[in-house]
C-alpha positions in Angstrom: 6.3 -3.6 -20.4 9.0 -1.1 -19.3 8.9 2.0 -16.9 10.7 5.1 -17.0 11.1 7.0 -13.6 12.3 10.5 -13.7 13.7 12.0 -10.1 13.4 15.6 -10.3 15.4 16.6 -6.3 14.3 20.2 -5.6 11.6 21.6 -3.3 10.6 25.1 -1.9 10.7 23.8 1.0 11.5 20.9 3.1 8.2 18.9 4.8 8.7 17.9 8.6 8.4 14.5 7.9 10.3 14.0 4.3 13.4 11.9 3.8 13.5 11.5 0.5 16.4 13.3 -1.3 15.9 16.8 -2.9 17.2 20.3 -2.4 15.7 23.3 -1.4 18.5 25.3 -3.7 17.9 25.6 -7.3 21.1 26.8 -7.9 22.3 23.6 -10.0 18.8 23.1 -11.7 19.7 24.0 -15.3 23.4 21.6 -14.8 21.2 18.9 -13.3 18.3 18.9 -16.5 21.1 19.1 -18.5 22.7 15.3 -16.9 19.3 14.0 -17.1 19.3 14.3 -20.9 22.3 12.9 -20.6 21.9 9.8 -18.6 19.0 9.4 -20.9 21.1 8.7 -24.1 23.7 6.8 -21.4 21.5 4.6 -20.6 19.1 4.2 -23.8 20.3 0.4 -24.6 19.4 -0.7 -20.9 15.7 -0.6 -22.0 14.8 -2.7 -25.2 10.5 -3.2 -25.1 8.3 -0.1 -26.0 8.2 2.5 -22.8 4.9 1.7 -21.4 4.8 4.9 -18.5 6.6 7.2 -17.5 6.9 9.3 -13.8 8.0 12.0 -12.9 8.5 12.1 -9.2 10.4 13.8 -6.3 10.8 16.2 -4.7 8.8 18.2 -6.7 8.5 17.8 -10.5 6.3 20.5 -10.8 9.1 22.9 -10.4 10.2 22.4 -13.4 9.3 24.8 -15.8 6.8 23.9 -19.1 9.9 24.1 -21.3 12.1 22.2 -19.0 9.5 19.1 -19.1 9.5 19.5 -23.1 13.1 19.0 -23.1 13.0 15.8 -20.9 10.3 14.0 -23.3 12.1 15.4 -26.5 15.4 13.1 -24.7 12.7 10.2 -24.3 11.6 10.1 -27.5 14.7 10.5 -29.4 16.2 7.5 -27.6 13.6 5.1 -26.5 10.8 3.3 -28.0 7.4 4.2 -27.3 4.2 2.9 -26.7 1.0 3.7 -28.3 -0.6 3.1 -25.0 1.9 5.5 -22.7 0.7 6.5 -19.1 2.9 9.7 -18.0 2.4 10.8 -14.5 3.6 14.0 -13.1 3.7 14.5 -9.3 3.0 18.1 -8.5 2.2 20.3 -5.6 -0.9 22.5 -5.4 1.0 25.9 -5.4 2.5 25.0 -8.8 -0.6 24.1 -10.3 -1.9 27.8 -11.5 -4.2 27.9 -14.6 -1.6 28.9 -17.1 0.7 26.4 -16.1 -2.2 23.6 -16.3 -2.8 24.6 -19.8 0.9 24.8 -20.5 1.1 20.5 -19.3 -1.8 19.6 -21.7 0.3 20.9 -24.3 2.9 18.2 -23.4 2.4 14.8 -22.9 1.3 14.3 -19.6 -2.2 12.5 -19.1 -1.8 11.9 -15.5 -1.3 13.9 -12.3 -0.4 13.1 -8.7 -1.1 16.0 -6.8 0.5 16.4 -3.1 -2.6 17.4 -1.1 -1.7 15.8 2.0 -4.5 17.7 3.4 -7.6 19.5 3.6 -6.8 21.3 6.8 -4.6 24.3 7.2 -3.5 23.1 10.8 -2.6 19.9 9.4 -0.7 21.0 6.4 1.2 23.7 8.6 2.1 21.0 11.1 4.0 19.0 8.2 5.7 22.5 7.0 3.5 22.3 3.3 4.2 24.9 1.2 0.6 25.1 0.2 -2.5 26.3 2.0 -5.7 24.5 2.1 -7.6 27.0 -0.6 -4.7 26.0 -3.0 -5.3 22.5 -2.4 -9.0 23.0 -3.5 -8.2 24.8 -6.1 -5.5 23.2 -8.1 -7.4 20.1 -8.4 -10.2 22.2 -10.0 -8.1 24.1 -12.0 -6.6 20.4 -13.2 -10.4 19.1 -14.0 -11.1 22.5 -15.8 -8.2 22.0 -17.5 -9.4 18.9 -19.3 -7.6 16.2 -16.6 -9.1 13.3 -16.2 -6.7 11.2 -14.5 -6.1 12.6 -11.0 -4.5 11.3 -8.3 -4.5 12.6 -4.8 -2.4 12.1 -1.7 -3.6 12.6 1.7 -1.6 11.5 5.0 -3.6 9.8 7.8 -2.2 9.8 11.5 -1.3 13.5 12.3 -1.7 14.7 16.2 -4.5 16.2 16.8 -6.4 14.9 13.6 -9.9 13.7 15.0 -11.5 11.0 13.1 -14.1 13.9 12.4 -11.6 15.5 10.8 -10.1 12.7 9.3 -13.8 12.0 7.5 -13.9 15.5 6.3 -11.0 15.3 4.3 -12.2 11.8 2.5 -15.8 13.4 2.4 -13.8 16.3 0.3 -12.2 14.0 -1.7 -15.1 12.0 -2.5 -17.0 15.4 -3.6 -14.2 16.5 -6.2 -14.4 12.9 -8.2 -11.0 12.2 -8.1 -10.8 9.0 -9.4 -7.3 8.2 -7.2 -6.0 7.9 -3.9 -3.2 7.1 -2.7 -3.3 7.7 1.3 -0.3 6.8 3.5 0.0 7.0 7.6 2.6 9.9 9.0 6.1 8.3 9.7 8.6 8.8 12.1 11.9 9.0 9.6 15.0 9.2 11.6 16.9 13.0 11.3 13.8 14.8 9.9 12.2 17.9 12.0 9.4 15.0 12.8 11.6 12.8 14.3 13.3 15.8 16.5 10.7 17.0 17.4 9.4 14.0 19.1 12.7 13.5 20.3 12.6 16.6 21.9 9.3 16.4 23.3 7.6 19.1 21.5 5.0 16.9 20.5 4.1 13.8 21.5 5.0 10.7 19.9 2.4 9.4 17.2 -0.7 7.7 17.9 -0.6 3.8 16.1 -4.5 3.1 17.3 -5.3 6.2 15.7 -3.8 5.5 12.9 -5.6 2.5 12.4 -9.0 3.9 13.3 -8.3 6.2 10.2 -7.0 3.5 8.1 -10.1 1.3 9.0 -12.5 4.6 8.2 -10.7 4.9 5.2 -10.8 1.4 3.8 -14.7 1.2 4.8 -15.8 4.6 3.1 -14.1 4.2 -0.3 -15.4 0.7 -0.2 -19.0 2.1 0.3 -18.1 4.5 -3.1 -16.7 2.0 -5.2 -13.2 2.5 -5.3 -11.0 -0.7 -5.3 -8.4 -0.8 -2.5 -5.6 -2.7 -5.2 -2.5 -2.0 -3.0 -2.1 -1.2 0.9 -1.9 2.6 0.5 -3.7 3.0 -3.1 -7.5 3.3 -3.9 -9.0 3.9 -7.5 -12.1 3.8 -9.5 -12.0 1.5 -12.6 -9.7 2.0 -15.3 -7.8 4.6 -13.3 -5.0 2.2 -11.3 -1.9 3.2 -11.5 0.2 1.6 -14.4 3.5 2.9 -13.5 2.8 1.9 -9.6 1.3 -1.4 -10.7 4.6 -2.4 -12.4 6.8 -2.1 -9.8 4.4 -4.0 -7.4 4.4 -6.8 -10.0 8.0 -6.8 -10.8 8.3 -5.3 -13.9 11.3 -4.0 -15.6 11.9 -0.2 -14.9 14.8 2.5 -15.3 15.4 5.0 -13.0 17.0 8.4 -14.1 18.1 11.3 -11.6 20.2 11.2 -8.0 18.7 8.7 -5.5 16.7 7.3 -8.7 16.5 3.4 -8.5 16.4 0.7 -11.8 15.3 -3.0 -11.5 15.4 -5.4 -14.4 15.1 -9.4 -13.7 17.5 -10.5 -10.5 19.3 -6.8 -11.1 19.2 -3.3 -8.9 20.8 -0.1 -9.4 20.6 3.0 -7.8 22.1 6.8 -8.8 24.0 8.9 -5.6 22.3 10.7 -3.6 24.2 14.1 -4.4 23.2 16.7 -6.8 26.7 17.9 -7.2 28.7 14.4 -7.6 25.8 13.4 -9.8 26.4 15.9 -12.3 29.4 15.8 -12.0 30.1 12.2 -13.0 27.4 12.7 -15.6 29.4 15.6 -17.4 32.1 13.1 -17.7 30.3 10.6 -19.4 30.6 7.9 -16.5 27.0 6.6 -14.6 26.9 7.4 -10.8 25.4 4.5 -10.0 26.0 1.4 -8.2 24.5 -2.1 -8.7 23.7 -5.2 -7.2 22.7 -8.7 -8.6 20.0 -10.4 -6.4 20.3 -13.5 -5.0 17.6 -16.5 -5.2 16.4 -15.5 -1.5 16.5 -11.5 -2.8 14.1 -12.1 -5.1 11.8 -13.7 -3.1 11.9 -12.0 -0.8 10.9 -9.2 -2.8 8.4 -10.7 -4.5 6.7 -11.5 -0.8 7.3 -7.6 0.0 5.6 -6.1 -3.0 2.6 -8.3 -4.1 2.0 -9.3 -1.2 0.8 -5.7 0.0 -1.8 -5.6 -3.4 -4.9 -7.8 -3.9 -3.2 -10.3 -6.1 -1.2 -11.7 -3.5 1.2 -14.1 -4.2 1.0 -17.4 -6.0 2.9 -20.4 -4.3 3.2 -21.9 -8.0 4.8 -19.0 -9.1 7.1 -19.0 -5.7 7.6 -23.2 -7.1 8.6 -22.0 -10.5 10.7 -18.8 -9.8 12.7 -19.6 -6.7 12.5 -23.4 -6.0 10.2 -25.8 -4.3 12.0 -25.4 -1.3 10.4 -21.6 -1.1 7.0 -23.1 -2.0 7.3 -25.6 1.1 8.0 -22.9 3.3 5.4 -20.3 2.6 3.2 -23.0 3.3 4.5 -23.9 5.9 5.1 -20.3 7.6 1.4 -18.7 6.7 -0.2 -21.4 8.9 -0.9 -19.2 11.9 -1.4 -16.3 9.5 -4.5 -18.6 8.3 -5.4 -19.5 11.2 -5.8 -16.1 12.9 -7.5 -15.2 9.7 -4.9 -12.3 8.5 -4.4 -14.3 5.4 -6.3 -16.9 3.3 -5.7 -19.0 0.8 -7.7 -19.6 -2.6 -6.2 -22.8 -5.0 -2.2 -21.7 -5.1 -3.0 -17.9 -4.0 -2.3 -16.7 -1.1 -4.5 -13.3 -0.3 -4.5 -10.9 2.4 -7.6 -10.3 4.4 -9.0 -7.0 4.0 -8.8 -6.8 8.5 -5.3 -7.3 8.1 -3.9 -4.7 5.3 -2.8 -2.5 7.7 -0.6 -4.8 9.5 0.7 -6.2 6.0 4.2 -5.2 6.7 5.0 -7.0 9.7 2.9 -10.1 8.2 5.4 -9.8 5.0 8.3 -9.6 7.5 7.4 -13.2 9.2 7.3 -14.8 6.3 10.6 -14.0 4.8 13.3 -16.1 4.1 16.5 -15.1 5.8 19.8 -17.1 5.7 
């Protein structure tokens, strides 16, 4: 199985808490599809097994217009093998997502969207600078099921001043209404040089509350419980059927190529990754040379990767596999450092698998970061 990743780095507008890298100028939009297409034949011999899904993330994919996207998958498909069975995922923001435009993507090949909710509250989503207002949030993921999709994903951010856990059920309790049959939920972040982070810096609001983001991570975890939804990875809920390939893959250390600035590719004990700069990116593209730089992973890389990434879903990680991979020196110490992890009951361990306890998901990170190896 291989994964294609598409970074698409424009926005309307920048959130107060994004770092990832996009521009709010569209001025090089048309030079920049143009080098995706590009890197796309570049790169087509880096990828050799059918294409299994496909993502377009961001920024704001969305942006694109209908002919745009047609372009990208006519470069996909004239390149790259794919398979009968292809997942294609679209992130998209709710003021995008009119009816036309809805119509217009099931037209293409898209069968999946990610929709950038964030919230059902217009305080909340004008605290994180959203471009959207609460009615379009409603609305786009209606238009979406009118529209004949059926695989819907929604994001929704837990943690925000001022959001009471009353609040905090409302916006699952709307969720749950609309039948979505995907979540993925993450907790507000401080990232360092965004508005957030200045703002707290300058005392204009008050630093984020970690109890209460627990209390809403615990609510959370409990409620979609109650409705069925399996909590498969520490930020990610679905119904049956509907988890996310393309998500799945990287958590299980599959093969994927990234194409865009700041996109990322990972392929056995390899990483790449694009710059970070609309301009030099297409720029180096138009010349025929990849922007990108790459690493080879060492023994204690990979693992710990492999600790980082399954470790967060509810397939763990497998101290025969950590034997076979890495070296029995690895397995001895995993067993050796998840001791007190057992014993304090954040972790358990069934045969040769080593499982988080559902208590402990939201402190999976700094669990992960004791038990790495570091020379």
């Amino acid at each position: 199985m291989a994964g294609l990743y598409i970074h698409i780095p424009y926005c309307k507008q920048k959130c107060h808490y994004c770092d990832f890298h996009f521009s709010v100028s569209l001025r090089t939009k048309d030079a920049l599809l143009e080098s995706l297409v590009t890197e796309l034949l570049l790169r087509k011999e880096e990828i050799k097994e059918p294409i299994e899904t496909i993502y377009f993330g961001g920024g704001t994919p969305s942006i694109l217009s209908l002919d745009n996207l047609s372009r990208i998958f006519d470069a996909i498909t004239d390149n790259y093998k794919i398979s009968t069975n292809l997942e294609i995922t679209l992130e998209a923001n709710p003021d995008d997502l009119s009816k036309s435009y809805l119509n217009g993507l099931r037209n293409l090949p898209i069968n999946r969207l990610s929709i950038g909710v964030q919230s059902f509250h217009e305080a909340d989503l004008q605290f994180m600078n959203r471009a959207h207002s609460a009615v379009e949030a409603l609305n786009s993921i209606k238009y979406a099921q009118d529209s004949g999709f059926s695989n819907i994903s929604i994001d929704l951010i837990y943690g925000i001043p001022d959001l009471t856990l009353d609040k905090w059920q409302n916006n699952i309790s709307k969720f749950l209404s609309l039948e979505i049959p995907h979540l993925s939920s993450y907790a507000l972040t401080v990232e360092p040089k965004t508005a957030l982070d200045y703002f707290i810096k300058t005392k204009q609001i008050n630093p984020l509350d970690e109890n209460l983001a627990k209390q809403h991570f615990n609510l959370l975890v409990e409620t979609l419980g109650k409705h069925n939804y399996t909590h498969y990875e520490l930020s990610n809920f679905a119904k049956e059927s509907f988890l996310s390939k393309h998500n799945t893959s990287y958590w299980q250390g599959k093969s994927y190529l990234g194409i865009g600035p700041s996109a990322h590719s990972y392929h056995q004990n390899t990483r790449s990754w694009n710059v970070s700069n609309n301009t030099r990116y297409i720029n180096s593209i138009q010349t025929g040379n990849l922007p990108s730089e790459k690493e080879i992973l060492s023994n204690t890389d990979r693992y710990n990767e492999y600790l980082m990434t399954h470790l967060r879903t509810i397939w763990g990680i497998n101290t025969n596999t950590i034997s076979e991979n890495f070296g029995k020196k690895y397995k001895l110490y995993i067993l050796e450092r998840i001791k007190p992890h057992i014993l304090n009951k954040n972790l358990r361990i069934v045969a040769s698998q080593i499982l988080v306890q559902k208590e402990a998901f939201f402190i999976i990170d700094g669990i992960i970061a004791d038990l790495f190896w570091v020379d």
